[in-house]
C-alpha positions, 0 to 999 in steps of 0.5 A: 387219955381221957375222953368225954362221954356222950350227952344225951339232946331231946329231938325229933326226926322229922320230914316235911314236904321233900326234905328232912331235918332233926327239930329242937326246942331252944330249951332242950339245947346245951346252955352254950348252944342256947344262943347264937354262935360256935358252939351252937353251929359245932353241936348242930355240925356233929349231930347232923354228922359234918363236915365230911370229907365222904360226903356221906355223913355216915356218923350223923344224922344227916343223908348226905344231900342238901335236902336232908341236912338240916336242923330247925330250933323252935323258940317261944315267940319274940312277936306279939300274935304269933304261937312260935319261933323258927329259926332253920339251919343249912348244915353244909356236907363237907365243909364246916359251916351252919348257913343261917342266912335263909328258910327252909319252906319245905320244912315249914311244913313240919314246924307247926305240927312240931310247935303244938307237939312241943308244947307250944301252942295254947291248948284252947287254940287246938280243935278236937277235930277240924284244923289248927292255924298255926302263926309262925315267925320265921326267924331267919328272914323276919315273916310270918308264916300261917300253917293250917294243920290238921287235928283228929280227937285233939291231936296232929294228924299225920296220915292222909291220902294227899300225894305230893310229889318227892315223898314216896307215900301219901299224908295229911294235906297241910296248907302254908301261907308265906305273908309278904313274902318279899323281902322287907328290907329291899325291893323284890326285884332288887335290881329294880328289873324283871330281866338283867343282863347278868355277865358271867366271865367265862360264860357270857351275858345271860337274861336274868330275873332276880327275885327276893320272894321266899328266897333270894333266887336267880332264874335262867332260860334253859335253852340260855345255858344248854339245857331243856328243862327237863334234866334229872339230877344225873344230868347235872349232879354228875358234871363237875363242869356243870356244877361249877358253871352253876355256881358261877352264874349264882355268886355273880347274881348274888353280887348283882342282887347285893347279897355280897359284896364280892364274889369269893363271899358266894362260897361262904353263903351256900343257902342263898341265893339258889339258881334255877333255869325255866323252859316251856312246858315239854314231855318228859319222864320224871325220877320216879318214871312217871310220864309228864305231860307237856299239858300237865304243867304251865312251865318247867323249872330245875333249882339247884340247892347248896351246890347239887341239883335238887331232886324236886323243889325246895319250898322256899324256891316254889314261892319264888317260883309263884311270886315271879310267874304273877309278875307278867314279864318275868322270864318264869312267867313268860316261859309259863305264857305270860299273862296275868296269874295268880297260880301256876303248875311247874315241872320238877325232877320229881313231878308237878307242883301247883302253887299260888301267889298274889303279886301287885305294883304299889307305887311302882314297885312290885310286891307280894302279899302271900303265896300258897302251897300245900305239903305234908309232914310226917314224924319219923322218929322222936326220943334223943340224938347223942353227941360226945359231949366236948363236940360243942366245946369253945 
């Protein structure tokens, strides 16, 4: 029997912030994965290496965790005043789905050193030396997205004394604004609350703050569901039971936040919304044996992300975080002492994070006009990804 050779897709492996992910040009794709649909998402599943019934994607590109299975494509720009488009892809480990339905902030990092490397960005808009400003339309959620990216003698810099939290070495500091990072077709609270009731058969009732603001995200009070806030990932990612309590809490949010309109849909929409539980700040020791200090943080957040605990916080989720910290009467903000803020510093596994968000009431509803973070980016390894050549095949 005849077997299809491997093809050959320009790539580039790259990290950006605490996650990693293969980055295309729309260009450079096979014609049928040009576009949207099967044979897009079967070409991404097999070179990320999904689904895997191992959960190990040993025959891919991915690393087996929700933060390493992921593909971005950058197009050029469908809106005026902008240097690219983003579109990111959820590649899910075991089952074989691609989740379009949201962003990836951490990787957003990435995208802009990404964008002038691939040829995207106008050459007089890049300093010989100084920081270029990327305007980036993040496709999957329709928002923009300015990162600020370091250039040394005309090119990306990459290396730097910024350490962040989850990556083991430092880098250049990049700084990422989210613009109006709410979401524009709903309220950012849409339930129109800052806490829910939020009933979960088999668990109970549950205050809730459910927010539209870089993600659709789901808080809990960590004392609500038996936790302190300072649990690693051993502590949730080995209890099956948890996992599942976990996953009930957020296909119910998402029915309440109108993501879906019936519980069983959750299971096909892993990306979004995530679900995280908030406590007071608290000593503990992170993943990499660091001490933190109860002193060292306003507040303590875990975040779990397609189904697993995740080792430090996604991007997206940290803008969420900010967002509801600046709104006074959230339970991220009344865990982080309530108040008026416009930055906070969490606790994660991993370590600490500060991010930054500008909140506002306009005719009564809340809204965001940007948060802020910094991370770092880093290319791994650029050349091709192979894959046979019938994988993508309708």
């Amino acid at each position: 029997m005849p077997h299809q050779p491997q093809i050959r897709i320009p790539a580039t492996y790259m990290r950006g912030g605490t996650s990693k992910g293969v980055f295309f040009r729309l260009q450079d794709l096979p014609e049928p994965a040009q576009t949207p649909g099967e044979a897009r998402d079967k070409l991404l599943l097999r070179v990320i290496g999904s689904p895997d019934p191992y959960q190990k994607q040993i025959d891919g590109m991915g690393g087996a965790t929700s933060s390493t299975s992921k593909t971005v494509i950058l197009a050029a720009p469908t809106q005026p005043d902008h240097d690219v488009d983003y579109l990111f892809g959820q590649v899910s480990i075991d089952k074989p789905f691609v989740d379009w339905s949201g962003n990836c902030g951490n990787l957003t990092a990435a995208v802009g050193a990404f964008a002038i490397n691939g040829g995207f960005v106008a050459k007089e808009r890049i300093p010989e030396n100084g920081t270029a400003t990327i305007r980036i339309w993040q496709a999957n959620i329709k928002k923009t997205i300015i990162a600020h990216i370091p250039i040394t003698n005309g090119e990306v810099q990459e290396t730097g004394d910024f350490e962040l939290d989850g990556v083991t070495f430092p880098a250049a500091e990049i700084q990422v604004e989210f613009m109006d990072p709410a979401d524009a077709e709903g309220s950012m609270f849409p339930t129109g609350n800052l806490v829910d009731d939020l009933e979960v058969p088999g668990i109970g009732t549950l205050k809730a703050t459910m927010i539209n603001a870089g993600i659709p995200t789901i808080f809990v009070n960590a004392e609500d569901i038996g936790y302190k806030g300072t649990e690693l990932q051993d502590a949730i990612n080995g209890d099956e039971n948890a996992l599942a309590t976990f996953e009930r809490i957020r296909a119910h949010g998402a029915l309440k936040m109108g993501l879906i309109r019936h519980v069983d849909e959750a299971a096909s929409r892993q990306h979004t919304p995530k679900v995280a539980f908030v406590a007071e700040p608290a000593d503990y020791v992170s993943s990499s044996g660091r001490n933190i200090g109860a002193g060292e943080v306003d507040v303590l957040v875990r975040a779990l992300s397609m189904g697993k605990l995740h080792h430090a916080m996604m991007g997206t989720a940290s803008v969420a975080i900010a967002t509801a910290a600046a709104v006074p009467g959230t339970l991220v903000n009344l865990a982080a002492g309530g108040g008026d803020r416009t930055s906070v510093t969490f606790g994660h596994p991993s370590g600490t994070l500060q991010v930054g968000a500008e909140a506002s009431q306009v005719n009564g509803q809340w809204t965001a006009t940007k948060a802020i973070m910094s991370r770092s980016a880093r290319v791994l390894m650029e050349g091709w990804v192979r894959v046979p050549g019938d994988s993508f095949a309708l």
